[in-house]
C-alpha positions as CSV (number, residue, x, y, z in Angstrom):
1,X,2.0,10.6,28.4
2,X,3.0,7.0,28.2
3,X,2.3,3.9,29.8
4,X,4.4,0.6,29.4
5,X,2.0,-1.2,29.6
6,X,-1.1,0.9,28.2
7,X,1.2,2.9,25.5
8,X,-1.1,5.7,25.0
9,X,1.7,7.7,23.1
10,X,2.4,6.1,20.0
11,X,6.6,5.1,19.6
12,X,8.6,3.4,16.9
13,X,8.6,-0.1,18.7
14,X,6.9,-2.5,19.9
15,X,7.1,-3.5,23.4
16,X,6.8,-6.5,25.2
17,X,7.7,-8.3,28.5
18,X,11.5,-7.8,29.1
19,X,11.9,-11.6,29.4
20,X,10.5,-12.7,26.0
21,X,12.9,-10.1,24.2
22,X,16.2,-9.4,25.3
23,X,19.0,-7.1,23.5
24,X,22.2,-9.0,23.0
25,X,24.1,-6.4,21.1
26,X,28.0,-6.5,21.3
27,X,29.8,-3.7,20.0
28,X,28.4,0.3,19.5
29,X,27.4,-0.4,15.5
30,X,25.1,-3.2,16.4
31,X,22.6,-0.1,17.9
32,X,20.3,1.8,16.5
33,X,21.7,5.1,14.5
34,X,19.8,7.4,17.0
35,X,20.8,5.9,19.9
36,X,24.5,6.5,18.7
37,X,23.7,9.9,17.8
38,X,22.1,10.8,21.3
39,X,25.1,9.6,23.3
40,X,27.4,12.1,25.1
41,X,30.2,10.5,23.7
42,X,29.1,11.4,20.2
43,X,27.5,14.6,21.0
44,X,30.8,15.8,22.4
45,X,32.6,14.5,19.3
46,X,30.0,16.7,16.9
47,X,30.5,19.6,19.4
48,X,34.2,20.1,19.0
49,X,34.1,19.8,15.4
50,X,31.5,22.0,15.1
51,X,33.1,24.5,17.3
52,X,36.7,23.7,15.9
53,X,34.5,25.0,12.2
54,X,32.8,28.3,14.1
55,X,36.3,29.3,15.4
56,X,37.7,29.3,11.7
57,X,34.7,32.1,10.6
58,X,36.5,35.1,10.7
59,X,33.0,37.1,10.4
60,X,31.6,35.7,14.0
61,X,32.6,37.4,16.5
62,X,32.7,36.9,20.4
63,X,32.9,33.0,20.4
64,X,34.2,32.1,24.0
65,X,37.2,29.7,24.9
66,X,36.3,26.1,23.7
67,X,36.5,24.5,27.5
68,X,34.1,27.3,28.9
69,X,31.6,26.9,26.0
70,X,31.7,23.0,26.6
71,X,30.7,23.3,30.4
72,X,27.9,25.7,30.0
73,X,27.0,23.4,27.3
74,X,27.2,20.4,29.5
75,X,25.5,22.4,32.8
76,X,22.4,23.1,30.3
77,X,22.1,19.7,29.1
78,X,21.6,18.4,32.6
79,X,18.7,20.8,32.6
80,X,15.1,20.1,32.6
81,X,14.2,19.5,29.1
82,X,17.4,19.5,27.3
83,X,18.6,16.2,28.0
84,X,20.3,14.5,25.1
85,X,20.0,18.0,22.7
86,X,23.0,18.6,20.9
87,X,25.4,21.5,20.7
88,X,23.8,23.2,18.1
89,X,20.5,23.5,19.4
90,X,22.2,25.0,22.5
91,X,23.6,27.2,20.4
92,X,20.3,28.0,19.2
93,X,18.4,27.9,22.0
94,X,20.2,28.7,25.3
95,X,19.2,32.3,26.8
96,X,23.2,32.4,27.5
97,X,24.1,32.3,23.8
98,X,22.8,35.0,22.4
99,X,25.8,36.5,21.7
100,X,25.5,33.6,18.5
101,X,22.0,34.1,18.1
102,X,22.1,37.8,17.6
103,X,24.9,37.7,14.9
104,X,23.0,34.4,13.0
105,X,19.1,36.7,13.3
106,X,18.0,33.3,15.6
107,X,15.6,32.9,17.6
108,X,13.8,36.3,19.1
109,X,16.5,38.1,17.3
110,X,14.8,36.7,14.0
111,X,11.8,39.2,15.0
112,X,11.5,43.3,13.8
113,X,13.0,44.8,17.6
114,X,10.9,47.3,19.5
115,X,11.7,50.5,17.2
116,X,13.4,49.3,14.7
117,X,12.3,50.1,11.0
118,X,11.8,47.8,8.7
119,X,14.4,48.9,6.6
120,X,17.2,48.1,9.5
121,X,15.2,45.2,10.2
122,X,15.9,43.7,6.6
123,X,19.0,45.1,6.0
124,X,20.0,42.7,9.8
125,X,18.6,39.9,8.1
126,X,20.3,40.1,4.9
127,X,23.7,41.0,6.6
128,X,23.0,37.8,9.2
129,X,22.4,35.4,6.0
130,X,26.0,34.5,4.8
131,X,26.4,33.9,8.4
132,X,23.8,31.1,8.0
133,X,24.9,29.1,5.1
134,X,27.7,28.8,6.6
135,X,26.5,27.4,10.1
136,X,24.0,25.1,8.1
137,X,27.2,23.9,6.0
138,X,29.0,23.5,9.7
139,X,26.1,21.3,11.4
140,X,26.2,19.4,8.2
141,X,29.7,18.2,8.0
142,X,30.2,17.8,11.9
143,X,27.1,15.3,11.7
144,X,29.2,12.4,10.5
145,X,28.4,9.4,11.9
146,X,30.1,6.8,9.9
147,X,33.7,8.9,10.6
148,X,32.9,9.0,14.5
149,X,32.5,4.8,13.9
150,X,35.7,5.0,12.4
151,X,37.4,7.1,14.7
152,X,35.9,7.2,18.4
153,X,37.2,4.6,20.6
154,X,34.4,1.5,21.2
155,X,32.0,1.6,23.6
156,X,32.9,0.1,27.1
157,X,31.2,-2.9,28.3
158,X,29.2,-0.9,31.2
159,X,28.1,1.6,28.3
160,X,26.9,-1.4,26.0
161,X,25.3,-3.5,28.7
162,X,23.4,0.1,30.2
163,X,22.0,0.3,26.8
164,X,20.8,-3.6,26.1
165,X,18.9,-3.1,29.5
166,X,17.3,-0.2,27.8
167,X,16.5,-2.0,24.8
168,X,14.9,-5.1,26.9
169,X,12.0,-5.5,25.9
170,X,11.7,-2.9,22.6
171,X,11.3,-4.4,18.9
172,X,12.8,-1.9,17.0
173,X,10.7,-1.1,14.2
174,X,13.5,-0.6,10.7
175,X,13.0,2.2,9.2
176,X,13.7,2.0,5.8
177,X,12.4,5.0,4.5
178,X,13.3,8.1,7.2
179,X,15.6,8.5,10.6
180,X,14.9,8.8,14.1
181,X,15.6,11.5,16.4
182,X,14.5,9.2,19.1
183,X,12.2,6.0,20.2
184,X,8.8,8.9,19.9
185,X,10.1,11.3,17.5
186,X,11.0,11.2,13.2
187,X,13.9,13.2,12.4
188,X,13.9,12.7,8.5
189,X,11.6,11.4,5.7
190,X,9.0,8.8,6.2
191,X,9.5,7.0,9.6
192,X,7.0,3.6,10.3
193,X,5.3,4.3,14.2
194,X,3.8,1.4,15.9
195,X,0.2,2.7,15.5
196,X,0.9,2.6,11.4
197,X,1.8,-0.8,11.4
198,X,-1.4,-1.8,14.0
199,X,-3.9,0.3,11.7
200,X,-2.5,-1.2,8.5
201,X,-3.1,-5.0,10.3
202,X,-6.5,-3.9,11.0
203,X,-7.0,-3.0,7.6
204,X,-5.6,-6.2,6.1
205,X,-7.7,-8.2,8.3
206,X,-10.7,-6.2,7.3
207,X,-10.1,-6.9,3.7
208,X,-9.3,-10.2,4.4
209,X,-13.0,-10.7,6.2
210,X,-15.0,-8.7,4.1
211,X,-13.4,-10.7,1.3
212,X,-14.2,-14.1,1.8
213,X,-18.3,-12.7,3.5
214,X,-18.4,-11.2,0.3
215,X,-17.8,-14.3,-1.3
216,X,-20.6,-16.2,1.2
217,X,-23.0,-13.9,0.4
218,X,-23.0,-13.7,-2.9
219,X,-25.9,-14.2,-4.9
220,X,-27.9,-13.6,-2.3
221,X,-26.9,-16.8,-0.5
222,X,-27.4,-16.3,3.7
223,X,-24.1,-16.8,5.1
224,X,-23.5,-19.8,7.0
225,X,-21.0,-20.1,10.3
226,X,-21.4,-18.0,13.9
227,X,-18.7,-16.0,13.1
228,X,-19.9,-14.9,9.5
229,X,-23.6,-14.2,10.7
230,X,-22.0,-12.3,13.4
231,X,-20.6,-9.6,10.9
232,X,-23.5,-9.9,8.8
233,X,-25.5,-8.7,11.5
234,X,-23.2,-5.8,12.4
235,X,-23.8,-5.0,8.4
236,X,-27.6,-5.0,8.9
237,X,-27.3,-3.1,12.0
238,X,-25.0,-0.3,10.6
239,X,-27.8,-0.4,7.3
240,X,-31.0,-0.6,8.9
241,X,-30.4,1.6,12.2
242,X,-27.6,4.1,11.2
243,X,-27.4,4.7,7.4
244,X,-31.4,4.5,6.3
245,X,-32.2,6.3,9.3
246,X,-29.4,9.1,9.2
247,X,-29.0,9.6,5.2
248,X,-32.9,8.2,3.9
249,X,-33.9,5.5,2.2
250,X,-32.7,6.5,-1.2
251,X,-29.5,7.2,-0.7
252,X,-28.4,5.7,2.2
253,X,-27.4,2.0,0.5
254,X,-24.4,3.7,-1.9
255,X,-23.0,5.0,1.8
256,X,-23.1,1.3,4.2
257,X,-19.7,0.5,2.6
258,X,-18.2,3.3,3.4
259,X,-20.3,3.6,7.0
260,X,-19.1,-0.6,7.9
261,X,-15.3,0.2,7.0
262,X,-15.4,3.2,9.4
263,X,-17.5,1.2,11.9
264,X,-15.2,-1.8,11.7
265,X,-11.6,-0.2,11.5
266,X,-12.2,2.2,14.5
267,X,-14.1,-0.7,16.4
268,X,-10.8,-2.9,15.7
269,X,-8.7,-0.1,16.9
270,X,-10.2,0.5,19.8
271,X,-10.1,-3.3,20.7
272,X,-6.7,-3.4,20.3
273,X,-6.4,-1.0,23.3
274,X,-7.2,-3.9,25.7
275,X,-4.5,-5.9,24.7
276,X,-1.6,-5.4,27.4
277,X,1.6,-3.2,25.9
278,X,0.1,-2.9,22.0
279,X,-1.9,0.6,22.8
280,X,-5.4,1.6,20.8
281,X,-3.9,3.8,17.7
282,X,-7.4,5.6,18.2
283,X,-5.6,7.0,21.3
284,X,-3.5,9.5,18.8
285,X,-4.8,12.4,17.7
286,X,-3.3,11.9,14.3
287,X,-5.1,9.0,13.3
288,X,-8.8,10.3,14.4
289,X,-8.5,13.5,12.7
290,X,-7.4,11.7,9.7
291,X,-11.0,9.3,10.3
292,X,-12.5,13.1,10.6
293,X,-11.2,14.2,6.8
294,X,-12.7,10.8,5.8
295,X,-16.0,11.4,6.9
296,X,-15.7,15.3,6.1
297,X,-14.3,14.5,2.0
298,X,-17.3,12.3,1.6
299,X,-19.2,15.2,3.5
300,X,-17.8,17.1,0.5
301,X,-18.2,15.1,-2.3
302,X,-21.4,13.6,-1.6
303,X,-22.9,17.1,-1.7
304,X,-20.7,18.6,-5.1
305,X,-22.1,15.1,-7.1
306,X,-25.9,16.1,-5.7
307,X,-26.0,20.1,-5.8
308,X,-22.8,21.0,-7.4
309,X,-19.4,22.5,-6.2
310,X,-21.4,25.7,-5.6
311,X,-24.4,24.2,-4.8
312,X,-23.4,22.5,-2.0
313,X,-21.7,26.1,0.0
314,X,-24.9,27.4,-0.8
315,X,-27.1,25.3,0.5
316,X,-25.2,25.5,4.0
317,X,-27.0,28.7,4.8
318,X,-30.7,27.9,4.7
319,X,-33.5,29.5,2.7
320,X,-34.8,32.3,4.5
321,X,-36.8,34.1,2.2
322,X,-35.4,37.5,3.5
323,X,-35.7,40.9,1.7
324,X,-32.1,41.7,-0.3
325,X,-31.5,44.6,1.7
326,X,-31.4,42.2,4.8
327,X,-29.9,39.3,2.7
328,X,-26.7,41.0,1.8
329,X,-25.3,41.3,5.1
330,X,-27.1,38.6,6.9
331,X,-26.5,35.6,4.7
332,X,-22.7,36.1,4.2
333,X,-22.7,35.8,8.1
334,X,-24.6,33.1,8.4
335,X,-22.6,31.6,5.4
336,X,-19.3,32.0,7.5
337,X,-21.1,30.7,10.6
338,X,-21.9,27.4,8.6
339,X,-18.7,27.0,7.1
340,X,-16.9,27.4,10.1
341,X,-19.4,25.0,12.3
342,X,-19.2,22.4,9.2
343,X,-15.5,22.5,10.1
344,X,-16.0,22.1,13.9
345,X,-18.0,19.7,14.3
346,X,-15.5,17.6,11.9
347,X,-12.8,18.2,13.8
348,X,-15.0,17.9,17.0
349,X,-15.8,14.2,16.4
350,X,-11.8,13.4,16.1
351,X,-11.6,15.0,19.4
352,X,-14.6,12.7,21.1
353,X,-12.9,9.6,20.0
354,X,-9.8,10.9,21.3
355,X,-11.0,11.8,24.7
356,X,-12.8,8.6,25.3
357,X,-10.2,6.1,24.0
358,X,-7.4,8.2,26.2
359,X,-9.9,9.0,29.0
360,X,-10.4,5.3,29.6
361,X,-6.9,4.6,29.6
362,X,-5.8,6.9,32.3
363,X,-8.5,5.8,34.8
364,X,-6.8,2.5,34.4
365,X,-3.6,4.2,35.5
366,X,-4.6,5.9,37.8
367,X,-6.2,2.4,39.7
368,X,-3.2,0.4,39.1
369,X,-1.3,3.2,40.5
370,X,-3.2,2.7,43.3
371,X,-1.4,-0.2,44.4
372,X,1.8,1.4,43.6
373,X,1.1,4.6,45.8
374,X,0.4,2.0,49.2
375,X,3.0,-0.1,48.4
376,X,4.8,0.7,51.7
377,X,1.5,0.8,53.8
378,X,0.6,-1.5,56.0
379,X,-2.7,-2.2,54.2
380,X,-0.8,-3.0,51.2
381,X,-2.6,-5.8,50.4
382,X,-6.2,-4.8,50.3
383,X,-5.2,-1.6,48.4
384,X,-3.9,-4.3,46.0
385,X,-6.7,-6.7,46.0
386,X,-9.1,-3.3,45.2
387,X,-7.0,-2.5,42.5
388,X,-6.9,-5.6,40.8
389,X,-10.5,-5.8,40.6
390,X,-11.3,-2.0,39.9
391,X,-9.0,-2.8,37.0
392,X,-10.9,-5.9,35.9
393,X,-14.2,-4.2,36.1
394,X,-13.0,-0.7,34.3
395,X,-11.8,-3.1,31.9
396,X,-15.2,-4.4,31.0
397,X,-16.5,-1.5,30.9
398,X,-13.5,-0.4,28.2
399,X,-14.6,-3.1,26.2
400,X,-18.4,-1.3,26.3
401,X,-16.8,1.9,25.3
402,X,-14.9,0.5,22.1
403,X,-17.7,-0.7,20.6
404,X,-19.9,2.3,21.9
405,X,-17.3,5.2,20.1
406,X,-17.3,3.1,17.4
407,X,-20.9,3.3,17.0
408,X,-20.9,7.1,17.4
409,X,-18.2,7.7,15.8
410,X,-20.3,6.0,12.2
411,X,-23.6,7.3,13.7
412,X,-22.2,10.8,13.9
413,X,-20.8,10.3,10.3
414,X,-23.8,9.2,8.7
415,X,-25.6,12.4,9.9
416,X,-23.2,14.9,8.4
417,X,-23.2,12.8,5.1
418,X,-26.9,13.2,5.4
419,X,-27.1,16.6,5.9
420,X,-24.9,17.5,3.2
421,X,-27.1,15.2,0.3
422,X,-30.5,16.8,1.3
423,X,-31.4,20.6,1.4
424,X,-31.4,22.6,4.7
């Protein structure tokens, strides 16, 4: 689910206007390491070594001739969903190789069979692990990519100039610390997305400002400038008419801090939405539950520091009063019923931010597509001119909703925290 120029899914690059960033790269070791591994050429390479290595294990039997094993290779790879997978993940995957799968325990062969005892089970999978460590060792050494620079012949100059019209338009983002299987997936260690770098922006920016307000304010002073009344206000707002309101007047004040950085980083997230090809990185899943765990640690904490570790469980089944006789079976229910709603509703506030941040994006897809769809119609044009402006109105009303799921999103927060610092 991705957009050029909404970018819903979150990638590792940036992407702009083809024309403002071209690729110019010359030779095949100017690209990025996964585009290299994901080319035929080098995936045909790493499948006849690693074949070259299976047919050398006396202990596997049934391997087929090395050109019939290539095509059916090649024939799956042109089907859907297997494009660019390499040959040991056909190997490991491919209904037709389960000759290879059986002998290694992959796959449904990993499972106890229909029938089979437990014992025979085991004894399969102990037999099928020599078998293993060796086909880990194979994929290992057949993944060399610095030898296949070495060795391969270059790129040709249709290959390279395909691939720079690929890249038109992408900022790579380096990643120093992990590897790429491709442009929207990590392979290894700690890979930088695009969303990480646009949340830790907000953040800067939001220390930046609260910084120098902080500084304004100080001792009471009012702050002076539109721009610094402005977030004073949204301070006041977030006090006065969310925290007081949701948590009380006595313990509301130690929680604004919390409630205006949660207010303030989604509201800048979700802004960032309506800026053409950067993407809102409230529209992953990743980053709202992780908002969630926020609000549901202080949820947490908050209630240990005021009841106690045990406390606070027990005071998520309220008091009753009911004889012990009814007590021992009903409050343990209830008890689980709390837990598991405390849990819910945690994880069903990540999911409302989600919705609306994606929601909104796709009805904009869906009118610009509009004009896409009647491109060949002879009322082209007012299709067009209906998009346009159904797009320019939805748009305003985008901008409502990121400062509306912002609102909820702190509003909702500031409940829960309230609930869990006052008995039931």
């Amino acid at each position: 689910m991705a957009s050029p120029i909404l970018h819903i899914k979150d990638a590792y690059y940036f992407e702009v206007p083809r024309a403002l960033w071209k690729s110019n790269r010359q030779t095949r070791d100017d690209f990025p390491e996964h585009y290299i591994r994901l080319d035929s050429e080098f995936q045909d390479w790493e499948a006849k070594r690693q074949y070259d290595d299976l047919a050398k294990l006396k202990s596997l039997e049934g391997l087929p001739a090395e050109a019939s094993l290539m095509a059916q290779y090649h024939a799956w790879v042109h089907n859907d969903h297997n494009f660019a997978k390499p040959f040991d993940r056909f190997l490991e995957e491919a209904p037709s190789q389960a000759w290879f799968q059986q002998q290694l325990a992959l796959g449904k062969f990993a499972k106890q069979a229909k029938g089979e005892s437990a014992e025979a089970w085991n004894a399969r999978l102990d037999a099928a692990k020599p078998l293993q460590q060796q086909w880990a060792q194979i994929k290992v050494q057949a993944d060399n990519l610095q030898e296949f620079k070495e060795t391969a012949p270059a790129w040709s100059k249709e290959k390279i100039a395909e691939y720079n019209h690929q890249l038109d338009g992408k900022i790579l983002i380096p990643q120093p610390f992990g590897t790429l299987k491709n442009n929207y997936e990590p392979e290894s260690g700690f890979a930088i997305s695009k969303f990480m770098i646009l949340e830790a922006v907000v953040a800067l920016i939001l220390i930046a400002v609260f910084t120098i307000l902080a500084t304004k304010v100080r001792n009471g002073r009012p702050a002076k400038g539109k721009i610094w009344n402005l977030f004073e206000s949204f301070l006041l707002f977030i006090r006065d008419d969310i925290a007081r309101p949701a948590i009380g007047h006595h313990d509301a004040d130690r929680f604004v801090p919390l409630l205006w950085t949660i207010f303030m980083f989604v509201l800048g997230c979700n802004l960032l939405g309506m800026i053409p090809w950067v993407g809102a990185p409230t529209g992953s899943f990743s980053v709202t539950i992780g908002l969630a765990l926020v609000t549901f640690a202080t949820v947490v904490v908050a209630g240990s520091l005021r009841f106690g570790i045990i406390g606070f469980w027990k005071n998520q089944v309220p008091k009753m009063g009911l004889p012990l006789p009814l007590a021992i079976f009903i409050v343990p229910m209830l008890f689980a019923i709390e837990v598991i709603g405390l849990l819910i509703k945690h994880l069903v506030l990540s999911i409302r931010l989600l919705a609306n941040m994606v929601a909104g994006h796709l009805v904009l897809l869906a009118i610009m597509g509009l004009a896409v769809a009647a491109a060949a119609s002879a009322n082209w044009h007012i299709t067009a001119t209906i998009s346009v402006v159904g797009s320019a109105l939805f748009s305003l009303l985008e901008l409502f909703v990121a400062f509306l799921q912002a609102y909820v999103f702190t509003f909702l927060s500031a409940l829960f925290i309230g609930a869990a610092v006052h008995h039931h």
